[in-house]
mmCIF file as gemmi writes it, N, C-alpha and C atoms, coordinates in Angstrom:
data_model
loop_
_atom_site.group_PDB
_atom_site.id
_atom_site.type_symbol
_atom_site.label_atom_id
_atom_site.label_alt_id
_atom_site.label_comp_id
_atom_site.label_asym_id
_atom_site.label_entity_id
_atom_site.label_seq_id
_atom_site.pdbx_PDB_ins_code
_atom_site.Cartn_x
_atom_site.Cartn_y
_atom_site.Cartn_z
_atom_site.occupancy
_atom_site.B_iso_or_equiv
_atom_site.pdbx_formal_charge
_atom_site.auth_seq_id
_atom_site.auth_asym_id
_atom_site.pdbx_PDB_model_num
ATOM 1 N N . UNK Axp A 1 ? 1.799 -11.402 26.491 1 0 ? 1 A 1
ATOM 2 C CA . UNK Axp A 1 ? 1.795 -10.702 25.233 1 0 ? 1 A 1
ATOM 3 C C . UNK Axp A 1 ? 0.754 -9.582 25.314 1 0 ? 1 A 1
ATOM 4 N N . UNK Axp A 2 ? 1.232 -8.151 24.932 1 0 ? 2 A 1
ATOM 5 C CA . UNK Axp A 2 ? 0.188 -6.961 25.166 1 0 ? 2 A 1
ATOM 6 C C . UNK Axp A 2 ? -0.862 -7.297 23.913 1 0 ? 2 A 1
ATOM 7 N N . UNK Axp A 3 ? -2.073 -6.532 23.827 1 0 ? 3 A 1
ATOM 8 C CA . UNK Axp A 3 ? -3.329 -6.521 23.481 1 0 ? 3 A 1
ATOM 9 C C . UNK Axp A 3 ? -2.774 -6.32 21.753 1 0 ? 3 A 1
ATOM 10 N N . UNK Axp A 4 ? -1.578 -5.013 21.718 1 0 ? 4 A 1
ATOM 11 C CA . UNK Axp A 4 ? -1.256 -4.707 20.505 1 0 ? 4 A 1
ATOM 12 C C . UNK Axp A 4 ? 0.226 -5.506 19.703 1 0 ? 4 A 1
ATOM 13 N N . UNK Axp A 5 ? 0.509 -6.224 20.595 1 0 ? 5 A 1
ATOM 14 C CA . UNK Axp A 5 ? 1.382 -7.376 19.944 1 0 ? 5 A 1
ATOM 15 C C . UNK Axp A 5 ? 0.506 -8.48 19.031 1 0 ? 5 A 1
ATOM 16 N N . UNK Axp A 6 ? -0.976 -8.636 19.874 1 0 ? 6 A 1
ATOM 17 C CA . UNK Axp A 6 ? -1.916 -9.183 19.394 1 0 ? 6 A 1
ATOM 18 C C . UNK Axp A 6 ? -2.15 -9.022 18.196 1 0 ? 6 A 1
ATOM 19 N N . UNK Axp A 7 ? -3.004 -8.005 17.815 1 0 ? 7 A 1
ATOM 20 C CA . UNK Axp A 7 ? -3.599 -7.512 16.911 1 0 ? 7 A 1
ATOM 21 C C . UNK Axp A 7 ? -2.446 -7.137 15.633 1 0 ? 7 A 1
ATOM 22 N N . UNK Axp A 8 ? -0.976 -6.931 16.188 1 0 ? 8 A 1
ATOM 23 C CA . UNK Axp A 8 ? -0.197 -6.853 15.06 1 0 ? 8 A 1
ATOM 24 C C . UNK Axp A 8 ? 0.002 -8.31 14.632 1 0 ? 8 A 1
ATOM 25 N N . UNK Axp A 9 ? -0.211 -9.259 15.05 1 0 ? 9 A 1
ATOM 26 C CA . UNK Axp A 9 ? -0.137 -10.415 14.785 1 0 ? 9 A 1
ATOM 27 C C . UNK Axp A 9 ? -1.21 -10.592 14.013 1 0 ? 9 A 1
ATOM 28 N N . UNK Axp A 10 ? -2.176 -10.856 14.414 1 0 ? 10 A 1
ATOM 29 C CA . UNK Axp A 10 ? -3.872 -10.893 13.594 1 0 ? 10 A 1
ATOM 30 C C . UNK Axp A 10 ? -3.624 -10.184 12.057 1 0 ? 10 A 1
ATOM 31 N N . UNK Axp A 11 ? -2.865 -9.111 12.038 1 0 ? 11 A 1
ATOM 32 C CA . UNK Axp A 11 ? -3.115 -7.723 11.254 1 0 ? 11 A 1
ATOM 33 C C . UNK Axp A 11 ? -2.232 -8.311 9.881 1 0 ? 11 A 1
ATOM 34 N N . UNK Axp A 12 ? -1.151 -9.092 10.281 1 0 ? 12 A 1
ATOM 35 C CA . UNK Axp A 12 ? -0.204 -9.745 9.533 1 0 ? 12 A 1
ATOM 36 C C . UNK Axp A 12 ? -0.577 -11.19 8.974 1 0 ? 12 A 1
ATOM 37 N N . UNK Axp A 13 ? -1.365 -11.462 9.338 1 0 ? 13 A 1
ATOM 38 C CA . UNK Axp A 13 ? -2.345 -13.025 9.05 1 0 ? 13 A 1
ATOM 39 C C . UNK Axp A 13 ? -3.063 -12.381 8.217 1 0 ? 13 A 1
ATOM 40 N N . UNK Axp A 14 ? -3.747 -11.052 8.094 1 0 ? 14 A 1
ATOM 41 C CA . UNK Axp A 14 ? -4.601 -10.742 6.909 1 0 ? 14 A 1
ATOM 42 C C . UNK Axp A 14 ? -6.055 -11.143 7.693 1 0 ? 14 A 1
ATOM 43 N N . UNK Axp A 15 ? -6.218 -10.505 9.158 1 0 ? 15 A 1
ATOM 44 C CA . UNK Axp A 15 ? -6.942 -10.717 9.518 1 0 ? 15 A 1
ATOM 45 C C . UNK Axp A 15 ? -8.143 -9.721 9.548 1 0 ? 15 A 1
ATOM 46 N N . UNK Axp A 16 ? -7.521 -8.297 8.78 1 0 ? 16 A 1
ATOM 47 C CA . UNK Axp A 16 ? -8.096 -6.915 8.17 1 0 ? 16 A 1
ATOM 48 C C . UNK Axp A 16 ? -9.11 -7.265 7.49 1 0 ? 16 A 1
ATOM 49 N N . UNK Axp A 17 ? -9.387 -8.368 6.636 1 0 ? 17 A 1
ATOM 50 C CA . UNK Axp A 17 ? -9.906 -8.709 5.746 1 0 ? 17 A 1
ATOM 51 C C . UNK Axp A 17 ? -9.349 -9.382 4.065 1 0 ? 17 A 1
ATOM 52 N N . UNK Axp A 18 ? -10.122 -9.651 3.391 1 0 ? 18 A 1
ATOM 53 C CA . UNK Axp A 18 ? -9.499 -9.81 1.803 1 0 ? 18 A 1
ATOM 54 C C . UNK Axp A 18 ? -10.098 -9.156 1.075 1 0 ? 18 A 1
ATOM 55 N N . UNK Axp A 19 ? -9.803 -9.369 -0.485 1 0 ? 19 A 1
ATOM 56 C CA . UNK Axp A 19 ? -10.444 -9.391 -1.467 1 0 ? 19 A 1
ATOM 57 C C . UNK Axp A 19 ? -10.475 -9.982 -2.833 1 0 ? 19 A 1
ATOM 58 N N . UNK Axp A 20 ? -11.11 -10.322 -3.435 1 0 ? 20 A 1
ATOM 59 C CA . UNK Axp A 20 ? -11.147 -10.62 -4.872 1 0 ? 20 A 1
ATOM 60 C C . UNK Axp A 20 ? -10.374 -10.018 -5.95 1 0 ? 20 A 1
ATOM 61 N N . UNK Axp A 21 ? -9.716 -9.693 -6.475 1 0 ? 21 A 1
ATOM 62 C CA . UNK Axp A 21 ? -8.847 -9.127 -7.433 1 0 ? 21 A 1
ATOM 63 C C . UNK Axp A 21 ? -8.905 -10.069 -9.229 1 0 ? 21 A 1
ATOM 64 N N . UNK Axp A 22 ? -9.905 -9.359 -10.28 1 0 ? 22 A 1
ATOM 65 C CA . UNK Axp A 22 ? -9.662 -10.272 -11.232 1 0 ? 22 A 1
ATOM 66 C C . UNK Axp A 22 ? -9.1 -8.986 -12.475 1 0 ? 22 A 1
ATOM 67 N N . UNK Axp A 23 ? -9.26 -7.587 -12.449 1 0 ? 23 A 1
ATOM 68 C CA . UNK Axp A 23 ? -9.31 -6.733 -13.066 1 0 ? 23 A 1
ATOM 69 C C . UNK Axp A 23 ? -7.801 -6.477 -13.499 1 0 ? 23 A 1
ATOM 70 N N . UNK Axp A 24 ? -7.649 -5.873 -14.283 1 0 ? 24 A 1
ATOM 71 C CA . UNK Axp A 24 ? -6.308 -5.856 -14.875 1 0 ? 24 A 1
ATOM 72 C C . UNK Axp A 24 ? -5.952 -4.076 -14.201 1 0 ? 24 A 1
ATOM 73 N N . UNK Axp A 25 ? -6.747 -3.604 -13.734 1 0 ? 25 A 1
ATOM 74 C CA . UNK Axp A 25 ? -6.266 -2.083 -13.447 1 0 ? 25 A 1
ATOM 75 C C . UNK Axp A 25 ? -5.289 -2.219 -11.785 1 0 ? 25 A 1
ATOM 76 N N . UNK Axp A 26 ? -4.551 -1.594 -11.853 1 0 ? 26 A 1
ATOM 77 C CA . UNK Axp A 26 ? -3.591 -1.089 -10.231 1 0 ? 26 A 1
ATOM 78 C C . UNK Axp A 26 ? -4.444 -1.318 -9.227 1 0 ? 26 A 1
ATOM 79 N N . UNK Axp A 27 ? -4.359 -2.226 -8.191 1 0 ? 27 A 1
ATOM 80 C CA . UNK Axp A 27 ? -5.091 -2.63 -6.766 1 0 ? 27 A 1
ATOM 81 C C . UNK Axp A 27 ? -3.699 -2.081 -5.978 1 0 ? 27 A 1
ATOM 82 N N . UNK Axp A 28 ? -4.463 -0.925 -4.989 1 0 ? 28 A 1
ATOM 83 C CA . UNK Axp A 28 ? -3.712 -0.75 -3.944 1 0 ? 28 A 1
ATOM 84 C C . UNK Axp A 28 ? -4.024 -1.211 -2.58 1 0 ? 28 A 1
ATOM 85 N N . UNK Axp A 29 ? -3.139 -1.399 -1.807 1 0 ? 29 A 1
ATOM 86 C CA . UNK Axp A 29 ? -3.096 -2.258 -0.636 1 0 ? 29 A 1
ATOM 87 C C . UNK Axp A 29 ? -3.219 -0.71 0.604 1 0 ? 29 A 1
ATOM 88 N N . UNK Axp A 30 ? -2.456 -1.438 1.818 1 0 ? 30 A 1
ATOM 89 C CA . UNK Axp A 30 ? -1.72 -2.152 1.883 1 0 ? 30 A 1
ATOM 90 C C . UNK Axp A 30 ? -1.938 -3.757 1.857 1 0 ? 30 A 1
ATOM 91 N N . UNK Axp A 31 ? -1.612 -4.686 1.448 1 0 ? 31 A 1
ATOM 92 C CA . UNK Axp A 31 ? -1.686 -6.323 1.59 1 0 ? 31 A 1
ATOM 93 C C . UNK Axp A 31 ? -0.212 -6.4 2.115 1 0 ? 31 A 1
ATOM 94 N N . UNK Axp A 32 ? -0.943 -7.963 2.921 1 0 ? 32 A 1
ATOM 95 C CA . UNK Axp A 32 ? -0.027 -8.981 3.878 1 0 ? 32 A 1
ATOM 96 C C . UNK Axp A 32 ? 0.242 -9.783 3.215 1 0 ? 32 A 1
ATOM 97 N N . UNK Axp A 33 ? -0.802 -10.51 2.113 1 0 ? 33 A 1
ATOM 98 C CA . UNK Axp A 33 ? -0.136 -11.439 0.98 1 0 ? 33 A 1
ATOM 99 C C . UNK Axp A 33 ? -1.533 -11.41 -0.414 1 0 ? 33 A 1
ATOM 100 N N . UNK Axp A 34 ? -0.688 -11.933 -1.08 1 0 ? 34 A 1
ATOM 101 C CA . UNK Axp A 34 ? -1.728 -12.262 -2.582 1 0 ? 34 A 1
ATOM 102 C C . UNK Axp A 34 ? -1.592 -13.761 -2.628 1 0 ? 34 A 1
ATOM 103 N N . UNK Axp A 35 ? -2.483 -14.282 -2.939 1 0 ? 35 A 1
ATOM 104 C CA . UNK Axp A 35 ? -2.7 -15.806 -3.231 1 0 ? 35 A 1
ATOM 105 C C . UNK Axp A 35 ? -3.407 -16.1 -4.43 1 0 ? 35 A 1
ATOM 106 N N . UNK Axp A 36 ? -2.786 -16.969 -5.149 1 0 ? 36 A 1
ATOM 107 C CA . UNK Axp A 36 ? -3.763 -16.972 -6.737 1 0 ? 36 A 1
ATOM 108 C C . UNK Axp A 36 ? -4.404 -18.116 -6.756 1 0 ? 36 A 1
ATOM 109 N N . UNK Axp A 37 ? -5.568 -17.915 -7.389 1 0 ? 37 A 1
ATOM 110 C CA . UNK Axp A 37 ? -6.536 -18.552 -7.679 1 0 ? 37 A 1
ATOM 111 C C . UNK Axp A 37 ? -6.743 -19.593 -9.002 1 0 ? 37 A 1
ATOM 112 N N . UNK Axp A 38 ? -6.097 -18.336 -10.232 1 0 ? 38 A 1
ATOM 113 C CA . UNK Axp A 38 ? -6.238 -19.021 -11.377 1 0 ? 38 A 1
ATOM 114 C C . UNK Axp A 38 ? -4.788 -18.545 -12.091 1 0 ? 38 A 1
ATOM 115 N N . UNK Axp A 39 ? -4.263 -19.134 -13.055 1 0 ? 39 A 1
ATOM 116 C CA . UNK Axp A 39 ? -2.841 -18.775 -13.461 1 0 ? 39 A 1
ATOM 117 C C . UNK Axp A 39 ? -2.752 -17.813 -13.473 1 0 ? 39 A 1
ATOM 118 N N . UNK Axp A 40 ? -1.591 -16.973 -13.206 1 0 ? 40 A 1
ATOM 119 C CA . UNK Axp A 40 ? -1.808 -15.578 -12.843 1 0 ? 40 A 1
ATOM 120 C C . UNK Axp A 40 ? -0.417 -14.894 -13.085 1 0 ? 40 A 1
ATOM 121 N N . UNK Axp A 41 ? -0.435 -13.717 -14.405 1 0 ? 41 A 1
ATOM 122 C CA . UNK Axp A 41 ? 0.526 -13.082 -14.741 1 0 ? 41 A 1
ATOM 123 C C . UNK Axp A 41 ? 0.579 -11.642 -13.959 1 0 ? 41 A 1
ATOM 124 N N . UNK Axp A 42 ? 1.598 -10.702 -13.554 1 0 ? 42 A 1
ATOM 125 C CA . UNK Axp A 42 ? 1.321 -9.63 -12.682 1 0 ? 42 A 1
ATOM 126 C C . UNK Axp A 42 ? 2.123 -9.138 -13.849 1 0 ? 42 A 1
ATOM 127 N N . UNK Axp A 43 ? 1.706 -7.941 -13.823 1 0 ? 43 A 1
ATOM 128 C CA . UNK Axp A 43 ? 2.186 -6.447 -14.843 1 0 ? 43 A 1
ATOM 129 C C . UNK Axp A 43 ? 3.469 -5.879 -13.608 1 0 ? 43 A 1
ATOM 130 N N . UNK Axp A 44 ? 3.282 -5.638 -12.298 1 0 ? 44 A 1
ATOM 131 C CA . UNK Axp A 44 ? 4.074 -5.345 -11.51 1 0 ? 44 A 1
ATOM 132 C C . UNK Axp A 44 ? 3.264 -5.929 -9.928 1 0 ? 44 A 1
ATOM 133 N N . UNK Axp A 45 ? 4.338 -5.765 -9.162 1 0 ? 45 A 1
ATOM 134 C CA . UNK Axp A 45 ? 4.088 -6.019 -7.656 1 0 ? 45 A 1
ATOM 135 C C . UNK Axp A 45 ? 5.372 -4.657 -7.351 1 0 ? 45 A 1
ATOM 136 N N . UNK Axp A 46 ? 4.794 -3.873 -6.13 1 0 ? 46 A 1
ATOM 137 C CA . UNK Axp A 46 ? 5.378 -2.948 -5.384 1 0 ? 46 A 1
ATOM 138 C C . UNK Axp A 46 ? 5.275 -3.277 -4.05 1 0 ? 46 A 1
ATOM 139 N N . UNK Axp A 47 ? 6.191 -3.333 -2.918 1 0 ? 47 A 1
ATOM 140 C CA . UNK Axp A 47 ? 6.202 -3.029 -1.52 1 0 ? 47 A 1
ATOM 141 C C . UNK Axp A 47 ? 7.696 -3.139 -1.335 1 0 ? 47 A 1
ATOM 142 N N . UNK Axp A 48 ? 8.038 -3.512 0.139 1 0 ? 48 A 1
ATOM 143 C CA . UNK Axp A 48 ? 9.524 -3.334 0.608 1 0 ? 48 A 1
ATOM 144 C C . UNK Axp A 48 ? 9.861 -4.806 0.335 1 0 ? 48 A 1
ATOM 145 N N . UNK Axp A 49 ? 11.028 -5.072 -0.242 1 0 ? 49 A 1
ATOM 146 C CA . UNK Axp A 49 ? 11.796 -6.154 -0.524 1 0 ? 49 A 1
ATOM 147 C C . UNK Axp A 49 ? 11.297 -6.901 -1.401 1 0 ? 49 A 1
ATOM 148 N N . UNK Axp A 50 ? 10.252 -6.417 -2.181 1 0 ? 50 A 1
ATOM 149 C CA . UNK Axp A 50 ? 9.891 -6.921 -3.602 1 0 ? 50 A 1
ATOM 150 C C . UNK Axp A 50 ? 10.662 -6.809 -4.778 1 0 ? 50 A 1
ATOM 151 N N . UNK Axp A 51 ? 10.817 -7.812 -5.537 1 0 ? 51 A 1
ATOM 152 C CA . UNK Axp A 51 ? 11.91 -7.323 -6.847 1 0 ? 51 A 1
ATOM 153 C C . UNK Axp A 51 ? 11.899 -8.364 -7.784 1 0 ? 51 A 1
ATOM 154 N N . UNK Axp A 52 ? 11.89 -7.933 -9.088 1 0 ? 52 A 1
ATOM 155 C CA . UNK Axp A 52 ? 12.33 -9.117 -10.143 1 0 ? 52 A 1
ATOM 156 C C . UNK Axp A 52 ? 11.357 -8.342 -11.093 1 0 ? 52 A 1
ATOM 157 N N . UNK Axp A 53 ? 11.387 -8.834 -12.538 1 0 ? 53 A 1
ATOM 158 C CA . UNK Axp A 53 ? 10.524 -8.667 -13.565 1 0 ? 53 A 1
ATOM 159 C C . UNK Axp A 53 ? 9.052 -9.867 -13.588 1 0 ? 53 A 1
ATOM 160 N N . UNK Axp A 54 ? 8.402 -9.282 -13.572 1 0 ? 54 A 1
ATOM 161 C CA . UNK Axp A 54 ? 7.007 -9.944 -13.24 1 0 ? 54 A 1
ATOM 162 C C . UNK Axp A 54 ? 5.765 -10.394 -14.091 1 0 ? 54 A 1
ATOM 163 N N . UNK Axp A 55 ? 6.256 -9.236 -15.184 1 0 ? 55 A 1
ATOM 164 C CA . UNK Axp A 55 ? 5.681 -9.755 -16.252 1 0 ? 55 A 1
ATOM 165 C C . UNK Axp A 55 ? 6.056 -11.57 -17.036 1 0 ? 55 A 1
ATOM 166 N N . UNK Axp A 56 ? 7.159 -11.47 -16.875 1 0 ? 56 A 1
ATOM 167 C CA . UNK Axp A 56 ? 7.529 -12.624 -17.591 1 0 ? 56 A 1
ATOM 168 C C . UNK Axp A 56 ? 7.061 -14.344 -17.221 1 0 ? 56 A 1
ATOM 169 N N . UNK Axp A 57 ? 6.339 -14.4 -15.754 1 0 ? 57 A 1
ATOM 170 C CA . UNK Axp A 57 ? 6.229 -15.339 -15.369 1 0 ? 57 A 1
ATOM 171 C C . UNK Axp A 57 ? 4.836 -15.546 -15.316 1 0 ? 57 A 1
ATOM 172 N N . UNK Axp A 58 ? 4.111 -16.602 -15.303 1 0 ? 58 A 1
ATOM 173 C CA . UNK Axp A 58 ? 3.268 -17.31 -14.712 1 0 ? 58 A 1
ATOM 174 C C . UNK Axp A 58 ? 2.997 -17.945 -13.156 1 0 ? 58 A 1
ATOM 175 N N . UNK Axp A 59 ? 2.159 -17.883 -12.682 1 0 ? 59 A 1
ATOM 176 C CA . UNK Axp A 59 ? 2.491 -18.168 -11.21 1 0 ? 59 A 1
ATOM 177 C C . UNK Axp A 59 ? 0.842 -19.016 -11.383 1 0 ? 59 A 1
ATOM 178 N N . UNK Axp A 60 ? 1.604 -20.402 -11.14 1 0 ? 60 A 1
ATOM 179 C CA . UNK Axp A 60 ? 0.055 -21.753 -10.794 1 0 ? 60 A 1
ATOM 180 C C . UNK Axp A 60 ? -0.739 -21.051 -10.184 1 0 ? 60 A 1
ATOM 181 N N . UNK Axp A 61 ? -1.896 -21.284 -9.629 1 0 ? 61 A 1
ATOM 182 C CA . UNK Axp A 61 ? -3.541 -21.453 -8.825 1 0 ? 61 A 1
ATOM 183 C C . UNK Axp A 61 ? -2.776 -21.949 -7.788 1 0 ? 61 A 1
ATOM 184 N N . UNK Axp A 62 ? -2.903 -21.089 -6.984 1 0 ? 62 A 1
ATOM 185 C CA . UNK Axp A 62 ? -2.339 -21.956 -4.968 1 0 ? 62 A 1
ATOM 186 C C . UNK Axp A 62 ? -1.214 -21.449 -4.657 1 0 ? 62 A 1
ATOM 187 N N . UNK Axp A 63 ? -0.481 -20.045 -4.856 1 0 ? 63 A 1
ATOM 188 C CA . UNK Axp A 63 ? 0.678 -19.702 -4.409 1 0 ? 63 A 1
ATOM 189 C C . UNK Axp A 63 ? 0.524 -18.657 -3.806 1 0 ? 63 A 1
ATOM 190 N N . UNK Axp A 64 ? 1.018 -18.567 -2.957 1 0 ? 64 A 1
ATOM 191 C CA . UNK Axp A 64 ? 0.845 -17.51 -1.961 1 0 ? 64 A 1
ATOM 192 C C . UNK Axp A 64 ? 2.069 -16.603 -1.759 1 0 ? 64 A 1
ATOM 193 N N . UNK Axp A 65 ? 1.845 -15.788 -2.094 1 0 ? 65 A 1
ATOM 194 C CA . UNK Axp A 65 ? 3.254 -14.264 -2.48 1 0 ? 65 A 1
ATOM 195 C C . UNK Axp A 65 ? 2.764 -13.423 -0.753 1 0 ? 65 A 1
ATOM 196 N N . UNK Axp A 66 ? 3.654 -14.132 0.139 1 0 ? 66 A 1
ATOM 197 C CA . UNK Axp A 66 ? 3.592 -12.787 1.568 1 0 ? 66 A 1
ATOM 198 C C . UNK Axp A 66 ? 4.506 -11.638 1.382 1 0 ? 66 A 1
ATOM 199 N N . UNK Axp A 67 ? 4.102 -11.023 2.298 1 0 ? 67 A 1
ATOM 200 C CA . UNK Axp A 67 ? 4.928 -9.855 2.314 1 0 ? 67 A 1
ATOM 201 C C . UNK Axp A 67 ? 4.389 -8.43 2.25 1 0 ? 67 A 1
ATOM 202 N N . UNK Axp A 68 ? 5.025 -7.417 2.48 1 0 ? 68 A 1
ATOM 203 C CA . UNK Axp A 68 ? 4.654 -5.814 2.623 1 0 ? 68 A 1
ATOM 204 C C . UNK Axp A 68 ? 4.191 -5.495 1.109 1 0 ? 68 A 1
ATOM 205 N N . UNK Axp A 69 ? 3.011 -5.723 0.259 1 0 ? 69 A 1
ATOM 206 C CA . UNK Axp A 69 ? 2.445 -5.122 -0.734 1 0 ? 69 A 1
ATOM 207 C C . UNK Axp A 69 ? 1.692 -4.007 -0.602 1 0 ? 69 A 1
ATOM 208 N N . UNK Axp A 70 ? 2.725 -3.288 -1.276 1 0 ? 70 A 1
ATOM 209 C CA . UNK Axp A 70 ? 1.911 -1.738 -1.554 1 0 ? 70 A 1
ATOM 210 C C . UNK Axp A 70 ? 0.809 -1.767 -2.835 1 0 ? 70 A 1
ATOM 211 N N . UNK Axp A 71 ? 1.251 -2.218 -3.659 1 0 ? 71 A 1
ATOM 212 C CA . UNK Axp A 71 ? 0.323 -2.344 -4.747 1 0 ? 71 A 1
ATOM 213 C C . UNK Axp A 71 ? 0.584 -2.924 -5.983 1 0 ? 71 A 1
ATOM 214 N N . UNK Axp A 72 ? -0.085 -3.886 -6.497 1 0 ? 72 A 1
ATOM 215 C CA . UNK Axp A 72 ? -0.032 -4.818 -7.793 1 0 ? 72 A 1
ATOM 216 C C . UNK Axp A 72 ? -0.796 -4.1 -8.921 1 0 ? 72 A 1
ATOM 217 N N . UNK Axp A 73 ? -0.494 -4.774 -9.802 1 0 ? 73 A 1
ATOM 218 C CA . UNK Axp A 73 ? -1.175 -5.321 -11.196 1 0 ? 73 A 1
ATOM 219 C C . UNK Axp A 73 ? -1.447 -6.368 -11.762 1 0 ? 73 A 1
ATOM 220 N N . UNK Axp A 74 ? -2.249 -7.412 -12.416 1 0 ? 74 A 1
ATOM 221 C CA . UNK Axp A 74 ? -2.523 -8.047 -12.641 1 0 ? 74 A 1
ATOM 222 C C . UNK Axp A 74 ? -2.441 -7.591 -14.545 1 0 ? 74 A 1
ATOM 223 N N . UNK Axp A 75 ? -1.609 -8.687 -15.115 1 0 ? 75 A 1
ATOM 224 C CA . UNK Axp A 75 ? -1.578 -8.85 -16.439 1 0 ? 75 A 1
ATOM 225 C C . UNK Axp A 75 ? -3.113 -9.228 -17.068 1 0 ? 75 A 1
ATOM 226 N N . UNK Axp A 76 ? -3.303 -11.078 -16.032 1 0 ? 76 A 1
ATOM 227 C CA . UNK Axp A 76 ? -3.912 -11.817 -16.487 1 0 ? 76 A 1
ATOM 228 C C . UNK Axp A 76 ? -4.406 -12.693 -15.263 1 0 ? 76 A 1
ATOM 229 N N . UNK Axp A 77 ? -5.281 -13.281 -15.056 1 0 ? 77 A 1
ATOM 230 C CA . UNK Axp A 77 ? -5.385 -14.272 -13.485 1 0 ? 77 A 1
ATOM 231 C C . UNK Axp A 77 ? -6.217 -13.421 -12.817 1 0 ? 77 A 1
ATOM 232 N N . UNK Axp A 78 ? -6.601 -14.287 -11.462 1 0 ? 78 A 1
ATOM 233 C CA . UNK Axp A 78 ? -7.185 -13.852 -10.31 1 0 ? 78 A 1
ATOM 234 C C . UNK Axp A 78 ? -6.626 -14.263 -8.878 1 0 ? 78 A 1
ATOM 235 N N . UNK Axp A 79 ? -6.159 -13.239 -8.296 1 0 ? 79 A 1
ATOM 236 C CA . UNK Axp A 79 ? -5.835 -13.186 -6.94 1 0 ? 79 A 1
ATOM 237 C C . UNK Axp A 79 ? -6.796 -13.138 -5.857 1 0 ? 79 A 1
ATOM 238 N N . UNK Axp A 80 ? -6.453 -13.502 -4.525 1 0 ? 80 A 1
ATOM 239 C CA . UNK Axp A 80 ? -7.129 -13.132 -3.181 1 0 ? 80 A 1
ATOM 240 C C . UNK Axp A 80 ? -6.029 -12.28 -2.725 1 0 ? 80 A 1
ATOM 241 N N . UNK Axp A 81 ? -6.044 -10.578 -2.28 1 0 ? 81 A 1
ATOM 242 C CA . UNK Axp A 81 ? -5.545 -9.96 -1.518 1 0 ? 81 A 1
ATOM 243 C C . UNK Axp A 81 ? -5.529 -9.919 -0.381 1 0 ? 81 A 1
ATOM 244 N N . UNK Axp A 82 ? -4.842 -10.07 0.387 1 0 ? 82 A 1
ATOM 245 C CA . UNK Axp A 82 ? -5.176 -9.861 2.06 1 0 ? 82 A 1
ATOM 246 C C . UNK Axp A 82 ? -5.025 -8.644 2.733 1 0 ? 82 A 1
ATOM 247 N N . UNK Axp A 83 ? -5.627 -8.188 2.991 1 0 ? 83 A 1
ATOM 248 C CA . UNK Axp A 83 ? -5.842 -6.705 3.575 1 0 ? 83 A 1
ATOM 249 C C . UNK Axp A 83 ? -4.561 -6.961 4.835 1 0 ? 83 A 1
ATOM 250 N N . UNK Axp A 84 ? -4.07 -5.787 4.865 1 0 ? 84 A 1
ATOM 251 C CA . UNK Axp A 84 ? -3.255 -5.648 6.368 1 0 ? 84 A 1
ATOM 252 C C . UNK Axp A 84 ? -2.61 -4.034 6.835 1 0 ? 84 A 1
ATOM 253 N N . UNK Axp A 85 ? -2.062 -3.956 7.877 1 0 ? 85 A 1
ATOM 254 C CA . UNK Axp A 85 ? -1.589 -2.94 8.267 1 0 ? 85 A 1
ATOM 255 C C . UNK Axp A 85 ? -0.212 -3.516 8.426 1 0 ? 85 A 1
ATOM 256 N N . UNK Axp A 86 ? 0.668 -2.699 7.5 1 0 ? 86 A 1
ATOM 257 C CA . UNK Axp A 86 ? 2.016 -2.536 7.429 1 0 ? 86 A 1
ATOM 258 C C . UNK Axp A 86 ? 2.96 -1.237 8.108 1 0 ? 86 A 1
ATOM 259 N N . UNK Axp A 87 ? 3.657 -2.148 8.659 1 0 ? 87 A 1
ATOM 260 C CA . UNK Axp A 87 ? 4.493 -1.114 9.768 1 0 ? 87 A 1
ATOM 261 C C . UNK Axp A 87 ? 6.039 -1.282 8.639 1 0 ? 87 A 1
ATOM 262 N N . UNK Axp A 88 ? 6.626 0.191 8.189 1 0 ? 88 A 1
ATOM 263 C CA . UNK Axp A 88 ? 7.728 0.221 7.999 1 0 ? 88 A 1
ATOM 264 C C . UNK Axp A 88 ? 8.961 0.703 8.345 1 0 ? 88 A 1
């Protein structure tokens, strides 16, 4: 496996780093995944193959949303973002 098969691997684990997310304003990514912490309503989620109305739901403490995130909102709740580099 080359050095950069590697690191795209690492990069997709959210191995870029994270962050804390409790603010209700637009967090832009890119993120590899969001994971919630505390009940957690989203105003919107944006990336590739994201879809549905988002406001309407609740999402428990412990769920983990992967995938190509370009950028959220948070209604209500607190997320962990995972930092990553997205190839599209």
């Amino acid at each position: 496996m080359s050095i950069e098969s590697n690191l795209a691997i690492e990069y997709s684990m959210g191995n870029a780093g994270f962050q804390l997310v409790t603010s209700t304003a637009s967090t832009t990514g890119p993120f590899v995944a969001i994971t919630t912490i505390a009940p957690t309503t989203f105003t919107s989620i944006t990336g590739n193959g994201i879809s549905g109305t988002w406001s309407s739901v609740t999402i428990p403490a412990g769920i983990t949303l992967p995938g190509p995130i370009q950028s959220f909102q948070l209604t209500g709740g607190q997320v962990i973002a995972f930092n990553g580099v997205i190839s599209s």
